[in-house]
N, C-alpha and C positions, 0 to 999 in steps of 0.2 A: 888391369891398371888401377894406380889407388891416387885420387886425388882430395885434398883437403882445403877445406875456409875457414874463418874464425868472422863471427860475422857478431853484432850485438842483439839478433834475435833470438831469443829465450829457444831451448831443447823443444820445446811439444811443439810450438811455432813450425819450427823447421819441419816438424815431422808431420805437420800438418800438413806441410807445402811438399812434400816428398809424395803423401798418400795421395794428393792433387794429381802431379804430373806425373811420377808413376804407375800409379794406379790404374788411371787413363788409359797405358801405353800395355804395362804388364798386368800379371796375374801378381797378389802377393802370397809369399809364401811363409814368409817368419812377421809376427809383430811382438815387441819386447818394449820396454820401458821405454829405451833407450835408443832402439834401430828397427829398421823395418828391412826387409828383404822383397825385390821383387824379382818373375823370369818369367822369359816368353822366349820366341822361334828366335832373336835376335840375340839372347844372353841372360844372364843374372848380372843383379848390383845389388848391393848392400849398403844403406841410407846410416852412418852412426853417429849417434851427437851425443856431448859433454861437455859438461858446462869447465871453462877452464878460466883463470887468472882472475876469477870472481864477476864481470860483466860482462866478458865473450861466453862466446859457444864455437865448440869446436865441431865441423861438418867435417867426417870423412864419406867418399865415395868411391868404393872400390866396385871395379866390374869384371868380371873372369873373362874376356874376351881383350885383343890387342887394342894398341892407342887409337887407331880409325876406324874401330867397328862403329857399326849403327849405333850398339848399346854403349858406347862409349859417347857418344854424341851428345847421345840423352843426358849420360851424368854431367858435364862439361855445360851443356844448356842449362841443366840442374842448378848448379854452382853459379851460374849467371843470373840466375831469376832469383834466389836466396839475395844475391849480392842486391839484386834492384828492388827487392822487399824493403830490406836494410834502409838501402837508401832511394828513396825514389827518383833522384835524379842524374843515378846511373843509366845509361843506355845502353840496353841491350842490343850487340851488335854480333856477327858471328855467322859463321856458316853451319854453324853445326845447331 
């Protein structure tokens, strides 16, 4: 599954916050400029950000596993916690 945000937190930000809770969770495996990869017994995801339209940033999150695995969970949680970075007065809500 591949999911995307455009959030106003700068590339290395993001990736900060990716190495946070993935990291945590999986082993990683690729680190680049731009993305970071992690896997473990539940799946792989792959963290990619670009800066786009001059003050967003573009978060892709793809996982090789269907839309309700675990590891999809992760990223979808992922993508929520970016969003409540952004903005603190987002609430995080969600079962996954």
């Amino acid at each position: 599954m591949k999911y995307f945000h455009r959030t106003h937190l700068p590339p290395a930000r993001v990736l900060d916050h990716a190495q946070g809770w993935f990291g945590a969770r999986l082993a990683p495996t690729e680190e680049g400029a731009d993305r970071r990869r992690f896997a473990g017994a539940v799946g792989q995801v792959l963290v990619t950000v670009r800066p786009e339209g001059g003050h967003y940033t573009l978060v892709e999150v793809e996982t090789n596993q269907p839309g309700e695995s675990e590891v999809d969970k992760l990223a979808k949680r992922f993508l929520t916690l970016v969003h409540a970075a952004a903005d603190p007065s987002h609430a995080v809500r969600g079962a996954y």
